[in-house]
C-alpha positions as CSV (number, residue, x, y, z in Angstrom):
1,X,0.0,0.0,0.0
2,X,1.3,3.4,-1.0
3,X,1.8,6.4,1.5
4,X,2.3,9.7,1.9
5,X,4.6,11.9,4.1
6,X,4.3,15.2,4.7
7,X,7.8,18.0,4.7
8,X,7.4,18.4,8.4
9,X,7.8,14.4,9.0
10,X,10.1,14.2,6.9
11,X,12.0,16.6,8.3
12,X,12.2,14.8,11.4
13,X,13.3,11.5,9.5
14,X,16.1,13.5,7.0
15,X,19.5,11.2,7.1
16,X,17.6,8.0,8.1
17,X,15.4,7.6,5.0
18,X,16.6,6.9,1.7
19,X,15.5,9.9,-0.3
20,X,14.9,9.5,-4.7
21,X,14.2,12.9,-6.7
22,X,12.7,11.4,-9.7
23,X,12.9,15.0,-11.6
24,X,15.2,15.3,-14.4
25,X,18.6,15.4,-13.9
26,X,18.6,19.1,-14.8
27,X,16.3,19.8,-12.0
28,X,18.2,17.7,-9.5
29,X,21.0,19.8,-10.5
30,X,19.5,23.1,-10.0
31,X,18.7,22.0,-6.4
32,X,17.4,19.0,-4.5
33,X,16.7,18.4,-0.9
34,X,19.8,17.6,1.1
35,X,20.4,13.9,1.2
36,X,18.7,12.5,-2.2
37,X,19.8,11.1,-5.0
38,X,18.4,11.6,-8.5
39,X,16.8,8.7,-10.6
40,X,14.3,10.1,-12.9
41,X,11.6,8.8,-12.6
42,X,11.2,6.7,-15.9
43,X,14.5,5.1,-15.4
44,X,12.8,4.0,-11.4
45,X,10.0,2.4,-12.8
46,X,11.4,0.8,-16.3
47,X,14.1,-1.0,-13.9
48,X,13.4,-0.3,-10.4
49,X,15.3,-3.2,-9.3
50,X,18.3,-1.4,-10.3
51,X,17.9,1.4,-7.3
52,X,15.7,0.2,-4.7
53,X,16.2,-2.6,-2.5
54,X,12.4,-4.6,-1.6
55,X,13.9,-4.5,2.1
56,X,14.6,-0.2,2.6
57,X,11.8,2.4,2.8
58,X,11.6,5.3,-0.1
59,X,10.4,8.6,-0.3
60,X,10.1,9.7,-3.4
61,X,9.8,13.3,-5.0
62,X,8.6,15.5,-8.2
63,X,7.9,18.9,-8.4
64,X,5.0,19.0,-7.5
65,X,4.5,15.3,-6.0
66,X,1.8,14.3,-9.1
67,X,4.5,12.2,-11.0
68,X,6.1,10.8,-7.5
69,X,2.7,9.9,-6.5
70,X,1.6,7.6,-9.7
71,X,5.1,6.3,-9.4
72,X,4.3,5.1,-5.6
73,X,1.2,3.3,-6.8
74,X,3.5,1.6,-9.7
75,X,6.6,1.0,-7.3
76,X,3.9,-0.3,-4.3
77,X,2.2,-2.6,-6.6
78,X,5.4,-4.1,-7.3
79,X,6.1,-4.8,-3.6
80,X,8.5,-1.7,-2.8
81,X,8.5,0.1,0.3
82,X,7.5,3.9,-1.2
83,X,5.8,6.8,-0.3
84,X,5.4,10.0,-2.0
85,X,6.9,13.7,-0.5
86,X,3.0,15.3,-0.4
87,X,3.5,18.5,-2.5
88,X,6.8,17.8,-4.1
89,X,9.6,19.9,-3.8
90,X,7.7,23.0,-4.7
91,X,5.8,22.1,-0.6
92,X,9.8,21.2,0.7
93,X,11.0,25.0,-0.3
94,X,8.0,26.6,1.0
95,X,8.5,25.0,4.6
96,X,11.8,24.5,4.6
């Protein structure tokens, strides 16, 4: 089942949980939220056995959080731990 966390949880959780920007690597480049790393997200959900490990927790993040969002329900479907940054980075700027 796919979750959602919100900036100020995660907040709290930031350097214990694995963090995946799934933005374009332009974006990721531009700036990010301390701590992720970058796999966009068609290259996460073509081979997501490739970055994510059926044992860890994610938290995954767009813009916006639409795109992280339908990638949760792919990634959860699949048996990954995910959820999905609610807002997107656009909500981790404004309260951060």
């Amino acid at each position: 089942m796919m979750s959602s966390i919100s900036v100020e949880d995660l907040l709290k959780h930031l350097g214990s949980l694995n963090i995946i920007d799934i933005r374009s690597i332009q974006n990721y480049n531009n700036n990010h939220i301390p701590g992720s790393i970058n796999v966009p997200f068609d290259n996460l959900i073509l081979t997501p056995e490739k970055y994510l490990n059926p044992r860890q927790s994610y938290c995954l993040y767009c813009q916006k959080g639409l795109s992280s969002k339908s990638a949760c329900q792919i990634l959860s479907r699949k048996g990954y731990k995910v959820m999905n940054l609610q807002g997107g980075y656009e909500e981790w700027v404004l309260k951060h």
